[in-house]
N, C-alpha and C positions, 0 to 999 in steps of 0.2 A: 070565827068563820072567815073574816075578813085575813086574819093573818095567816089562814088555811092556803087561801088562793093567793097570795101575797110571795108564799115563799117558793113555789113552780115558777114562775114570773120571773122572779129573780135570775131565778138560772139560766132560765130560758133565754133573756138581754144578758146571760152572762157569757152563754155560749155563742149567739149572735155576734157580740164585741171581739170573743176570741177569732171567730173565723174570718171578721173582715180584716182584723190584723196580720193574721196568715195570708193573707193573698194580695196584702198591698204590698207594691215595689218597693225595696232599701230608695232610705233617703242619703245614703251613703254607702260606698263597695269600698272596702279595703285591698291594695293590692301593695304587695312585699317587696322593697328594691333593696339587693345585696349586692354592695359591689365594694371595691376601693375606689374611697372619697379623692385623696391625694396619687392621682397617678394620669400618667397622659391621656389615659381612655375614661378614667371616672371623673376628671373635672370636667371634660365635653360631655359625655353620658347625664351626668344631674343634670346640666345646664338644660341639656334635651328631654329629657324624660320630665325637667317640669313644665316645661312649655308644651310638651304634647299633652299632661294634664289638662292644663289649661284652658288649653286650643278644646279637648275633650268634652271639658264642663261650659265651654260659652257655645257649645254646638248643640240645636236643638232636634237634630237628627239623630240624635246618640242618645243611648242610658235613657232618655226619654223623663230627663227632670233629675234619674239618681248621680249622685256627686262622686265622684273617683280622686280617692285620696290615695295619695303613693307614704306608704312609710320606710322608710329608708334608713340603714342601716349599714357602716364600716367594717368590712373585713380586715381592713387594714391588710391584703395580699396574703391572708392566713386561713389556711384549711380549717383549724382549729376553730379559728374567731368568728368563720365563715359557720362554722355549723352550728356551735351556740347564739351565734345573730340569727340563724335558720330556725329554730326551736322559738324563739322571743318573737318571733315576727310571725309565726304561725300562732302562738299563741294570744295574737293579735286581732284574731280572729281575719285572715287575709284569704281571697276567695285565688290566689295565683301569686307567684315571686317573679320577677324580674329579674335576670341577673344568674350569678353573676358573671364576671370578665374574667374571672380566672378560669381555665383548662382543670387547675389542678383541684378548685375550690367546688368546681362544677361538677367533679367527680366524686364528693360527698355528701352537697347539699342534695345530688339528684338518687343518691341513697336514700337518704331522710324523705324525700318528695315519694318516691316510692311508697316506702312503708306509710305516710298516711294519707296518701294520694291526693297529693297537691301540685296543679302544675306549675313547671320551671323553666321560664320562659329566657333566653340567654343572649342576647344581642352581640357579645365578642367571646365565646368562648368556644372554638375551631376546630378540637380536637376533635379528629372522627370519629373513634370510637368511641364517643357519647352517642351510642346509637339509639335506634327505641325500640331495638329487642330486648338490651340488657337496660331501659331508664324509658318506661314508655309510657313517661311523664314531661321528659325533660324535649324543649323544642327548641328550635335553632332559628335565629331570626339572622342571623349572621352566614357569611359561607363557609362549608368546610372546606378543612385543610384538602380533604380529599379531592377539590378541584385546584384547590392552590399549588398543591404539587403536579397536579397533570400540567396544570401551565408550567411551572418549572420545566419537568422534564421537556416539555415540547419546546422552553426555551433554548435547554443544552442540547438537545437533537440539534434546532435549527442550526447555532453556530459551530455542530458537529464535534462536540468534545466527547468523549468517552469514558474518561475518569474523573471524579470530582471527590473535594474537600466536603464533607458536611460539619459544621459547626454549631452545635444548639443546645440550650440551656437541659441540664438533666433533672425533666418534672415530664409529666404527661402529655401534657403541650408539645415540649421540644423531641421527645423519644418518640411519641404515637407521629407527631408530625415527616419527622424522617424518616422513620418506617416504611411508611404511606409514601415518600418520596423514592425511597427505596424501590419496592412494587413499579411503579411508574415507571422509572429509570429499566430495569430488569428486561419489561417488556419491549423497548426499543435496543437489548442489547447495549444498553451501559449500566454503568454499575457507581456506587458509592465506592473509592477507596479506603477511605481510611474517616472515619468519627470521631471528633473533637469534641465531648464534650465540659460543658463546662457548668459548674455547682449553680444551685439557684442564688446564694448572695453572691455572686461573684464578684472581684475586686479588680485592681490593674495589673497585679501580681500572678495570677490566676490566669487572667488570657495574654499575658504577656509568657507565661509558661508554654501555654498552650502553643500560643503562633509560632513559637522558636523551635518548638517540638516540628509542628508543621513544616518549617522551610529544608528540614533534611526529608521531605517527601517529593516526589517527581511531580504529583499534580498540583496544579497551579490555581483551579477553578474553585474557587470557592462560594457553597451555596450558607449562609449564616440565616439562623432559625431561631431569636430570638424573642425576649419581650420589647416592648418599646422602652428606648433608652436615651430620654433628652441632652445626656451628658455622651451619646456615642462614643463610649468608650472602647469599643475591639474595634473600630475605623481611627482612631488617635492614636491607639498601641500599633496598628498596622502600618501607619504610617511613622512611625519613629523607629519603627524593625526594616524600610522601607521595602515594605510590601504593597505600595500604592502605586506601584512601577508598573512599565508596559511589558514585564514578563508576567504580571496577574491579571485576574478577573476573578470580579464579586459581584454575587447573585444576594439579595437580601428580599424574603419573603415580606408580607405587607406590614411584617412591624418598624420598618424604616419608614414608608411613607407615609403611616400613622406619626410616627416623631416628626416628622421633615414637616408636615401639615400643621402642627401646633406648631410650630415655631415663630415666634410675630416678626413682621418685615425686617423689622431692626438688627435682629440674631438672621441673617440670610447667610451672613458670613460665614456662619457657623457650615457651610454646606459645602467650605475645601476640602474639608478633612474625607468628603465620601465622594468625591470627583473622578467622574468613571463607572460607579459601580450602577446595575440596572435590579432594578425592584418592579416588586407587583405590587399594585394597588387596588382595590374592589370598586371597579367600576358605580359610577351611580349618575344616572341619566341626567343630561342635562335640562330640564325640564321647565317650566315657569314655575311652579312647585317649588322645583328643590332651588332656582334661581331666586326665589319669592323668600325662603327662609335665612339662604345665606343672607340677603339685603338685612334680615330680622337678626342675625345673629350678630351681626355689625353693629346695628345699632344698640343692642344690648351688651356689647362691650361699650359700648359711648359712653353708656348709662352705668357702666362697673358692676353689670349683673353676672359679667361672665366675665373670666381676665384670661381666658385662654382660645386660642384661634382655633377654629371648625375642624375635624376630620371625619372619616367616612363613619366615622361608630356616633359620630352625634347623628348620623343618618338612621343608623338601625335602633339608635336606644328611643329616638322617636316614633320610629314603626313602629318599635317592640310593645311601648304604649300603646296604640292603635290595636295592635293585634289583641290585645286581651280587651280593651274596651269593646271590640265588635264580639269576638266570644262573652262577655259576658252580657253586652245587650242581648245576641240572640237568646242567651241562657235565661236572662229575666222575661224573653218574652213568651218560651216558653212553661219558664218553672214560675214567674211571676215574682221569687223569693232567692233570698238565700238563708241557707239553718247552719246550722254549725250545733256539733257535738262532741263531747268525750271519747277521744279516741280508746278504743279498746286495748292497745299495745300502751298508750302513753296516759293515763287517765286526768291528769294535771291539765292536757291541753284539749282545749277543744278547737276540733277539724272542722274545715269544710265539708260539707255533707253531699257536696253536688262536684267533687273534684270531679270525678272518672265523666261525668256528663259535659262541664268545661272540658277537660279535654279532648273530647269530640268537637267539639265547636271550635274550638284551635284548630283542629286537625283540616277543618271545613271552610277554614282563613280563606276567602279570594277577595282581593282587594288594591288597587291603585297608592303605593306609598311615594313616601320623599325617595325612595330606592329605586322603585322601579313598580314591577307588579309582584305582588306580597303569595304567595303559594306557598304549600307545604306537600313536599312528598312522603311518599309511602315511609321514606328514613325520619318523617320529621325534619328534612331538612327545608330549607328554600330551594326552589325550582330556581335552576337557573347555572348559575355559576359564572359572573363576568369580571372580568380585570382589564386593569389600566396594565399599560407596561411602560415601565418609566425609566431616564436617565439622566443622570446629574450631571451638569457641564456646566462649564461659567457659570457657576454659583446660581445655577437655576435647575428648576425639574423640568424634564423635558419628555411629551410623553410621545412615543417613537411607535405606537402600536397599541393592538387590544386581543386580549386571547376570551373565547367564549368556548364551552364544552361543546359545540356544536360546530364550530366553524375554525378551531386555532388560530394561528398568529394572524391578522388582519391591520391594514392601516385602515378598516373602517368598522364604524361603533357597532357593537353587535346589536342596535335595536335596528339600524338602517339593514343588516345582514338579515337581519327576522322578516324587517317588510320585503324584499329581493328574494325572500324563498332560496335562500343561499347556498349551493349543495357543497358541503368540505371534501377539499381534495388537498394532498399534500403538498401540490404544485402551485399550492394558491399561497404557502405560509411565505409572508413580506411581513416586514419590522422597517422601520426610519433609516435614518444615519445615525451609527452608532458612536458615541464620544471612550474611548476606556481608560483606565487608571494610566494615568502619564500625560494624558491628553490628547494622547496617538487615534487615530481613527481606523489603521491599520488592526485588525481581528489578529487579539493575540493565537502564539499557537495552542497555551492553555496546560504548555507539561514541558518540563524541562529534567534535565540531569544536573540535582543541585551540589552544590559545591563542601556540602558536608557530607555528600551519600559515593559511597564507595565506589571505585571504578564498578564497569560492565565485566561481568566474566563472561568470556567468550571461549564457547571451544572449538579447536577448528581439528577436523579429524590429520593425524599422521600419516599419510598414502605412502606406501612402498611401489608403487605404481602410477604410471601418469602424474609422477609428479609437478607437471607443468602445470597443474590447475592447482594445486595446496600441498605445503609438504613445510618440514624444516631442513634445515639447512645444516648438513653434518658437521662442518669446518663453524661458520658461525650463531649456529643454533638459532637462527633468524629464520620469523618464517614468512615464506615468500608463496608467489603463484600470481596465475592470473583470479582465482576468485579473491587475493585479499588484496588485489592492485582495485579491482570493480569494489570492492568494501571502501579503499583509504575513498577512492574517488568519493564513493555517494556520502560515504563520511564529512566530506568537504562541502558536500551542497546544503547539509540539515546547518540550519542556520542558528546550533547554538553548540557550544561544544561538547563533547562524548568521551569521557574519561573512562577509557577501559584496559582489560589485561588479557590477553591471546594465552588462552590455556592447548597443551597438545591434548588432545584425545587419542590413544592408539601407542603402541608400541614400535611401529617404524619399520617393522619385519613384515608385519603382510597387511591388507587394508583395515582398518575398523571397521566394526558393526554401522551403519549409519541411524539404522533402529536405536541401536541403544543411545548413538549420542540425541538422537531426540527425544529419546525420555528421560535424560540428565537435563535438557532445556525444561522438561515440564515439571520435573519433579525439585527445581529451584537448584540443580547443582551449578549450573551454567544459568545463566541471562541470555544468551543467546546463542547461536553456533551459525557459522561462516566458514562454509565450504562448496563443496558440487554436491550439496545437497537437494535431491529430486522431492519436486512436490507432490506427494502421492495423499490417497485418501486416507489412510490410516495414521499418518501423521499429522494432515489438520486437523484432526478432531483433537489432537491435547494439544497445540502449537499454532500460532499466528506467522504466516508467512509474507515475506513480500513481494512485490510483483518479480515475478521471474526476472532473470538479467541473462538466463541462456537459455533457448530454445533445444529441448529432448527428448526425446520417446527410445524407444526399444527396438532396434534393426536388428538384419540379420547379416553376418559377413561370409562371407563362405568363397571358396577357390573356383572364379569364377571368371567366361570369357565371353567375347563376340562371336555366336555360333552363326552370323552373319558374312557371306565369303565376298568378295569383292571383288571387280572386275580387273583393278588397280594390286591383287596381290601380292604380285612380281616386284614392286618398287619397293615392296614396305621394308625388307631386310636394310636396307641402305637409307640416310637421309638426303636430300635433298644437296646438299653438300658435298655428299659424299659421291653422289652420281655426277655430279659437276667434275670434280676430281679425275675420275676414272676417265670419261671422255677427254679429258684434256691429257692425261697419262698416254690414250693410245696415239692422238695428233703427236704429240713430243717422239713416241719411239718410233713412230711411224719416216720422223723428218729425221731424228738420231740414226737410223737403220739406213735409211736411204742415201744421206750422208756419206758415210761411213762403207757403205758399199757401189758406189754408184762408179768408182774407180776402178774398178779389181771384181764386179759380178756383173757379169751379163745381163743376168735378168732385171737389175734395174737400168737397163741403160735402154734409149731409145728414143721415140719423140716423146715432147713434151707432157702430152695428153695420156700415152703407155704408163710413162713414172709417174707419174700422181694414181693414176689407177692400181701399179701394181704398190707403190709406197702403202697405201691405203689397206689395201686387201691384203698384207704385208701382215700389218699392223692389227687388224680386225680376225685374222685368221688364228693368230698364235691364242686365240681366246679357244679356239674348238681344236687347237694342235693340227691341224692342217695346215702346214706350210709346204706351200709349193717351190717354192725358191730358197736357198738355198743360200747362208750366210761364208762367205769367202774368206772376208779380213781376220783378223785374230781379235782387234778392237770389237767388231759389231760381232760375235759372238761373246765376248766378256758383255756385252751388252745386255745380247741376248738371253745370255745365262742369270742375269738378274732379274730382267724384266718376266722371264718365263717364273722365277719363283715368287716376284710379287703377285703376280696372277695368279700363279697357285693356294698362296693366300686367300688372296680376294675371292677367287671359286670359290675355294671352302669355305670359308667365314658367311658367304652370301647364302651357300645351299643348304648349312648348317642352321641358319635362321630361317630360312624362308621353308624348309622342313618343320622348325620349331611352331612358327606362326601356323602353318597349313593343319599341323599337330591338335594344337588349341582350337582350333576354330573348329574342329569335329569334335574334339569333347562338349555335349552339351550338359550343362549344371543336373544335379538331380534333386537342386532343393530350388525351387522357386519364390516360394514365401512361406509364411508362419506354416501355412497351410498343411503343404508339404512336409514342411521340417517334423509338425506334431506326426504326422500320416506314418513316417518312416522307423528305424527302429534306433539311429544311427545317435553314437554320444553327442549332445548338446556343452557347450564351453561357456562357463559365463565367470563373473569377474569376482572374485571374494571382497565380499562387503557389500555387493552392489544388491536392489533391493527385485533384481534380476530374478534372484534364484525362488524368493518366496512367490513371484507373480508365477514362473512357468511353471511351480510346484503346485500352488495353492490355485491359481488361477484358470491355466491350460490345463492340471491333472498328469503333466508329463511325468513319470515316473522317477524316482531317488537315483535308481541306478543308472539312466541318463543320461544325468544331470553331474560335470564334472567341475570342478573349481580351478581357475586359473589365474596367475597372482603377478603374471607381468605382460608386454608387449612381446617377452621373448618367449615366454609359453605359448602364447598367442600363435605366432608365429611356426612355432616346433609343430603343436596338436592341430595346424590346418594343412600343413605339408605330411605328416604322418597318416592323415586323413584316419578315416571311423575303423578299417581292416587291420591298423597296424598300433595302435593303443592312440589315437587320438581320437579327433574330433569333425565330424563332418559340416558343421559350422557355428559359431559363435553367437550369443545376442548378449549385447551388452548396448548402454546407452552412446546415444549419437555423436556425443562429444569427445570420449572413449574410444570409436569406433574412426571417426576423420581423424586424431590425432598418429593411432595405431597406420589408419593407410596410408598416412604422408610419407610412408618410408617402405613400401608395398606397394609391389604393381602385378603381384600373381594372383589377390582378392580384393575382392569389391563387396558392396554391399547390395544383398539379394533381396528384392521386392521392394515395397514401402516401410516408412517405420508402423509397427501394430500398435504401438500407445503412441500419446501426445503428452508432454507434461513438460515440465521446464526447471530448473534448478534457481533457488531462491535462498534470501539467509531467515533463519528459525529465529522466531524471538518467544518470550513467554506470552498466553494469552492475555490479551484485551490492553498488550503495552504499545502506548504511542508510538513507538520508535519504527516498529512494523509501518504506520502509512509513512513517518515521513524519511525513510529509507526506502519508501517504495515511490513516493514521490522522487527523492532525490536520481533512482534507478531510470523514471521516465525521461528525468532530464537530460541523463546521459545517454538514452537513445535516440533521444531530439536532437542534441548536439553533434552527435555521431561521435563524442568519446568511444563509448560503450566499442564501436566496431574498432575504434582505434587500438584501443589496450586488447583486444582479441588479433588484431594484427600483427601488434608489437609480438604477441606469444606465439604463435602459432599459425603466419603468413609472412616469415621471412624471406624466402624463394619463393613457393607456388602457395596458394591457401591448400589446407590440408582436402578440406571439401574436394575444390578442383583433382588434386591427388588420388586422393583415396577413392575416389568413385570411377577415376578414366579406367576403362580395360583394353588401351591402346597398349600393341607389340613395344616391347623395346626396340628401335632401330640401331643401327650399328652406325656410328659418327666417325668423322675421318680422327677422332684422337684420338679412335682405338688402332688406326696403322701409321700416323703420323712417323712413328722413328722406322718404320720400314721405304715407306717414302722420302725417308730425309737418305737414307743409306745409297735407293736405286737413283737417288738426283746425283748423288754425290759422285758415284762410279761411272754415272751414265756422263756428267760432266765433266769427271778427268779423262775417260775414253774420248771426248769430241776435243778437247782441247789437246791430251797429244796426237791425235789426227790431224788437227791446226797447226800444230808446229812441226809437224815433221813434213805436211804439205808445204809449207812457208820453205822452210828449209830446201825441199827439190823446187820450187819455183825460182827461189834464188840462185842457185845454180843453173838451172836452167835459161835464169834469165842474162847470165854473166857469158853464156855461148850465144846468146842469141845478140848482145849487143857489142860483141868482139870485132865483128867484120865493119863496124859502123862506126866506130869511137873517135876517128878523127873528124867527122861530120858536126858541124856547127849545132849548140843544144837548143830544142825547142824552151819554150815560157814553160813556167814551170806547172803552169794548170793542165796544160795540157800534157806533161809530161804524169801528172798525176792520173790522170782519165787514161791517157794509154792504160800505165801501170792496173788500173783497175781492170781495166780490159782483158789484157793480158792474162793478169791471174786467173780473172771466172774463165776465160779459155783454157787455162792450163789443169784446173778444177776438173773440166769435163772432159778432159782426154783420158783415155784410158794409161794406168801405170804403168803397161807392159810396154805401150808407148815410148813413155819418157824415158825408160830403162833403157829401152833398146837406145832411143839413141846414144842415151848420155854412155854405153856400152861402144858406138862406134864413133861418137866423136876421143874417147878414147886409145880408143885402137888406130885412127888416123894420128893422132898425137907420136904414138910410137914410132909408126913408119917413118914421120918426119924424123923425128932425131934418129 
């Protein structure tokens, strides 16, 4: 009976015993650390990860008595080693792993962590694409790449480069990393050039292949995406290819200031080899904390616990500890326990039984670390995202700024930017004083034309027209113009040299397509074209332009005048000069005629006041052919008969223009502008090849039949004087520079209305190529300088600028060097008529004066001054006697001669 009740009993304290064992807490939690022992981030990682042990189990606010032992285990940098240590260490019975630091290693184990739902907790492993759609087990205590690159990019924005070098080991890491850099870049409009990458064991032969491949490329900026590498080997290769010069720049993501941080004071040396180049580093607050542990980390190298100097990942492998110790105290306080069982997939190992509920409680991480503050977002990742940005000079790191996904480039720490309620604006992005490779402080330009990479092909269209803007040269096949004189110039200002070769485009008989040569620049046949290429919209969408260097749009020319009459009409036949002339012609024949008859006609003879009145009115009359008086001598009519045909001239030639002008001025235009011009029905003239014909086609709708093609200044010419009735053109639209070169030698058309477009002629280069700003830079400088208007003078303002020209619609006047040899002829006749009038008057005076001083000769002779002043006398008396006068007497002093003898 007794052994009846005996055996209930039993069971009963048997089942009692079972269940207070189930509900008491582990006096020990196993958690998993996979990493590499031997490597820059895993000798600091153990160092940390066991101290945050440690620190774990002497804090009685944690675990609450149960002990956290880390078992730890060698990847030795291997996927393989990495997932068979994964298997052993779960089989360990471990309630979460740590680890590991490899990208590429982290993309296995967190396979394995999946299928038996164990969480994978990873303190440097950055790749983004660990995400926790596809591993929604694996958690990131570290930051992603994907903020590391946004800093990137926001770096090469700020110093404004465009094209960049990427350089990065080819594993998961280095490919997902530039990717993601890739993205970044795209969205601010620059782009990755060219991808370097390089094997995961790489050697000096390897990236010395590489770099050399590199220097026959134009960009210069190099972003390098590697593992940490104490021996900085692609910065030693770089520098003995001597690519550590101030025509580079090197960007190196935070696995440099990972290496640069372990390095003890002693090896500081080591830090010429990377002099210049600017890294990221992951911020970590300066704190009494994290100031409290460095003090600790020191002295446990004193003590030879550690032989290796701090970096930002002995910060996180500390947290990472943290972070699973707070999930699994909440978890024990919770669940009370942890079970472990045979997994269904793997029967050999038994799992954690509570994974998928720890991982909630990770997920649920808020807590104050040696980092900063420890969060996890929706990706599983860290909230946050902050970087150092650092620079190497004089053998020191120098930190020049802080980028945070909230605020970009800042000289101030993003935790001070957080308390300031900081609002980001792009006008806020400041960085230090920058040191770059050479030493230069000067911001390289970042792209050059290297000395292994084939000239520039350039094509410049063959004009058969207006050749004075581009063209070659038929005798020395040289090609010349004013667009490749503005090229040599801004050539000369881009401050490295441009090795290129001037390809023709065009056949030299009528103008090229300009269309098609811009799709030879985009389709890679050319590198660029340099000509009076117009910047229109359908050519920058596949083509980078530079700033204009000529100002153009679309006018219209047409046979046009001043329908404005003037009160002034009357003068305009003649110049200025030429009115001078004539006034002074009629005073001359006026005093020649009076001269000349003043002896031998009546009508000029009289008082004083009569002969100037009638000389005058003389003179003034022979203009309207009224002459009253009436030429006597034989001299002033040879006189007359000249001066009356020069006048005949002059009438005509004056009333023949002043007809023509009065002509024009009642023509008034019948096209005024575009307007018009579309309204009417009349042929339109535009220039073949010019991009003319597709806008009034395509754009106005003006109709094919129109619309006529002309292929020089002298067609030009022909179909505006033919006009629209007789097979031409009732006016032309061609561009503005086309249009004043054309009028510089034209003064029957002008240009009618405003220009309808505005655009400007610039050189084409291929898209997103450097050369574009800094040939557009070099373009600004020659209009600062006033080059630019100089070399436009030189071609086309050798007399009048063509502008002035081609726009006046002033009359032609008539200048005296259109009658110069008719006035040289009436000087010449009119002066041999007055001079033998002088000598044959001399002549009877002398005689005359040889009777008058006959009766007097014996008489004593006066001084000879006075004898001169008689003689003057005498003569102007003998001047204004009448000849019939003198005749008569010199007639009876003859005839008394007779009588005597």
């Amino acid at each position: 009976m007794k052994f009846r009740m005996c055996i209930p009993l039993f069971f009963f304290k048997l089942i009692l015993l079972g269940s207070s064992v189930s509900c008491r807490r582990p006096g020990v939690v196993n958690v998993g650390a996979i990493f590499s022992f031997n490597s820059v981030i895993g000798r600091v990682a153990k160092a940390a990860m066991e101290a945050a042990a440690s620190d774990i189990n002497a804090d009685q606010n944690i675990l609450n008595g149960t002990r956290l032992q880390l078992i730890m285990e060698d990847t030795n940098c291997s996927a393989f080693i990495g997932s068979t240590e994964a298997f052993e260490v779960i089989g360990r019975e471990v309630v979460a792993i740590i680890g590991p630091q490899s990208s590429t290693v982290a993309h296995m184990i967190s396979q394995i962590a999946n299928g038996l739902q164990v969480p994978l907790v990873s303190y440097a492993a950055s790749d983004p694409t660990l995400s926790a759609l596809q591993f929604p087990y694996f958690f990131r205590t570290t930051q992603s790449d994907l903020y590391q690159m946004k800093a990137m990019a926001d770096l090469i924005e700020y110093f404004g480069w465009k094209d960049i070098i990427a350089v990065f080991v080819d594993d998961e890491y280095g490919r997902n990393g530039i990717s993601f850099l890739q993205d970044e870049l795209s969205k601010k409009m620059l782009k990755i050039s060219f991808k370097l990458q390089l094997p995961t064991q790489y050697d000096l032969i390897s990236i010395s292949d590489m770099l050399n491949k590199s220097r026959m490329l134009g960009p210069r900026v190099y972003v390098v995406h590697l593992n940490p590498d104490l021996r900085l080997r692609l910065f030693k290769v770089a520098q003995n290819l001597h690519m550590m010069t101030s025509d580079y720049v090197w960007f190196a993501t935070d696995w440099l200031s990972t290496t640069l941080d372990t390095f003890p004071p002693e090896n500081q040396g080591s830090l010429k080899v990377v002099e210049g180049v600017i890294g990221l580093r992951q911020h970590i607050p300066q704190t009494t904390r994290t100031k409290a542990f460095v003090s600790r980390w020191r002295k446990m190298q004193q003590k030879d616990i550690v032989n290796s100097e701090l970096n930002v990942y002995g910060f996180y492998a500390y947290d990472s500890v943290w972070v699973v110790a707070h999930a699994i105290d909440k978890y024990l306080k919770e669940h009370n326990n942890v079970t472990f069982s045979s997994s269904d997939k793997i029967r050999e190992i038994k799992v954690f039984d509570g994974g998928k509920h720890l991982a909630e409680k990770l997920l649920d991480t808020n807590f104050t670390g040696l980092t900063g503050q420890v969060q996890f977002n929706s990706d599983q990742n860290l909230v946050g995202g902050d970087y150092d940005v650092i620079n190497i000079a004089r053998l020191k790191i120098h930190g020049v700024g802080y980028w945070s996904n909230y605020s970009g480039l800042s000289l101030l720490p993003p935790e001070s930017l957080k308390r300031k309620q900081f609002s980001y604006s792009t006008l806020d992005q400041k960085l230090g004083n920058i040191t770059w490779p050479g030493g230069t402080t000067k911001k390289p330009r970042g792209w050059v034309v290297s000395d292994y990479e084939r000239p520039l092909r350039i094509g410049v269209p063959y004009r058969a027209s207006f050749v004075e803007f581009v063209t070659e040269s038929n005798s020395s096949h040289k090609i010349r113009g004013y667009c490749i004189d503005v090229f040599d110039e801004a050539r000369k200002l881009v401050p490295y040299d441009i090795p290129y070769r001037l390809e023709i485009f065009g056949d030299g008989h009528s103008n090229p397509n300009y269309d098609d040569l811009i799709k030879k620049v985009a389709n890679d046949v050319f590198d660029a074209a340099v000509g009076d290429i117009a910047i229109v919209r359908d050519r920058i969408m596949i083509v980078d332009f530079t700033q204009p260097y000529a100002a153009t749009g679309l006018v219209i020319v047409a046979p046009v005048s001043n329908t404005k009459s003037s009160a002034w009409v009357y003068i305009k036949p003649f110049t200025g000069e030429m009115w001078g002339v004539i006034a002074a012609s009629f005073v001359i024949i006026a005093v020649v005629i009076w001269i000349l008859e003043h002896r031998v006609n009546d009508d000029f003879r009289g008082s004083p006041r009569r002969q100037i009145i009638t000389m005058f009115l003389f003179s003034f009359s022979t203009l309207f052919k009224k002459i009253q008086e009436k030429t006597v001598s034989t001299l002033g009519r040879i006189v007359m008969v000249i001066w009356l045909f020069l006048l005949l001239v002059i009438t005509s030639s004056y009333t023949a223009s002043l007809t023509s002008i009065l002509t024009l001025e009642q023509l008034a235009p019948s096209i005024t502008g575009i307007d018009s011009l579309i309204a009417s029905d009349s042929p339109i003239g535009y220039q073949v090849g010019s991009f003319a014909h597709r806008y009034l086609a395509e754009s106005l709708y003006i109709p094919e039949s129109r619309l006529v093609s002309l292929g020089s200044p002298e067609e030009y010419d022909r179909a505006l004087r033919l006009g629209p009735t007789n097979g031409g053109v009732a006016a032309i639209v061609d561009e503005l520079p086309y249009v004043e070169l054309f009028l510089s030698g034209q003064t029957d058309f002008a240009i009618v209305g405003q220009p309808f477009t505005k655009s400007g002629w610039g050189f084409a280069f291929q898209r997103d190529s450097p050369l574009a700003f800094d040939m557009s830079t070099a373009i600004l400088n020659l209009v600062e300088t006033g080059k630019l208007q100089e070399i436009h003078e030189r071609w086309f303002c050798k007399a009048d600028c063509a502008a002035e020209r081609g726009r006046s619609s002033k009359p032609k006047e008539l200048h005296m060097s259109s009658f110069w040899a008719l006035y040289l002829l009436c000087g010449i006749l009119t002066l041999t008529a007055f001079l033998v009038f002088l000598l044959r008057i001399f002549r009877q005076y002398v005689r005359y004066n040889r009777r008058q001083t006959e009766p007097s000769s014996s008489s004593s002779s006066a001084s000879s001054s006075a004898t001169c002043s008689k003689f003057f006398h005498n003569f102007v008396d003998f001047i204004d006697k009448k000849e019939e006068a003198i005749k008569n007497m010199f007639s009876q002093h003859t005839n008394a001669q007779a009588q005597v003898n």
